[in-house]
C-alpha positions in Angstrom: 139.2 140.5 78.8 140.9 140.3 75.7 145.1 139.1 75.4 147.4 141.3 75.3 149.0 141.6 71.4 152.4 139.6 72.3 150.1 136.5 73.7 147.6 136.8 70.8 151.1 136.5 68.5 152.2 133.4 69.9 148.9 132.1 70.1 148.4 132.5 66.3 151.8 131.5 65.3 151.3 128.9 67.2 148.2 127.6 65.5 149.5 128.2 61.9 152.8 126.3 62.4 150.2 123.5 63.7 148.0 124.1 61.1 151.1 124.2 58.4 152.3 121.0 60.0 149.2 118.8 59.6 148.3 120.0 56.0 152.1 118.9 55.3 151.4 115.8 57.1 148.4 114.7 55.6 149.5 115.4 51.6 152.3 113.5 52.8 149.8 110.6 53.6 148.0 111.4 50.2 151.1 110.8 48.2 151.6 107.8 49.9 148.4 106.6 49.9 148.0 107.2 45.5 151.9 105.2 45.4 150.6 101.9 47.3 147.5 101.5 45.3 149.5 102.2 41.6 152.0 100.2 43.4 149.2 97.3 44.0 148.5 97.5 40.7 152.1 96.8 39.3 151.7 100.5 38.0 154.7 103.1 38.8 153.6 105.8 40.2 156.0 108.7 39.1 154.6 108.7 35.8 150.9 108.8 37.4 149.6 112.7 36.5 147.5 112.5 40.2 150.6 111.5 42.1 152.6 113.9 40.3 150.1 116.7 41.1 149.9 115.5 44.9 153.5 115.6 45.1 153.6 119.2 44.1 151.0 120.3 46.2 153.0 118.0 49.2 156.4 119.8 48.0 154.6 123.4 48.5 152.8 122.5 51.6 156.6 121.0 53.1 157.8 124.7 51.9 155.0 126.3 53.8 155.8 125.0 56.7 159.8 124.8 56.2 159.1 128.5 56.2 157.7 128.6 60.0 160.5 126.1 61.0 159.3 123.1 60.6 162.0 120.4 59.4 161.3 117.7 56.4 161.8 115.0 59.1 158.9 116.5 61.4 156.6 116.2 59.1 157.5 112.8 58.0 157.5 111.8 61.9 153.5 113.7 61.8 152.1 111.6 58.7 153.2 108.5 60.1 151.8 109.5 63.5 148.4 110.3 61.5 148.8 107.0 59.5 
């Protein structure tokens, strides 16, 4: 037996705000992850063209999920859960 529409809704909404959440999450990590290595290096990583292009992609994946309701801070909270 199939769900009714309303159910399959919240189901699905459901799963893209997760799914929104941990793409957000993880770039989060990636950006992170690109900054302590330059960092180890005595490099700085805002002039780095692969941190800059990670942090873009984090900034549009934090708007993405902004967009289903998800604050800044909840994502932060997420990547350091995933960390």
């Amino acid at each position: 037996m199939s769900q009714p529409a309303w159910l399959q809704s919240q189901l699905d909404d459901r799963a893209r705000t997760s799914d929104a959440l941990g793409a957000a999450a993880d770039q989060m990590n990636v950006c992170r992850g690109i900054a302590a290595e330059l960092s180890a290096k005595g490099l700085d990583h805002t002039s780095d063209p692969f941190w800059r292009a990670a942090a873009a992609e984090s900034h549009r994946l934090a708007a993405e999920a902004e967009a289903l309701g998800i604050d800044v801070h909840d994502i932060g909270e997420e990547a350091a859960r995933r960390r």
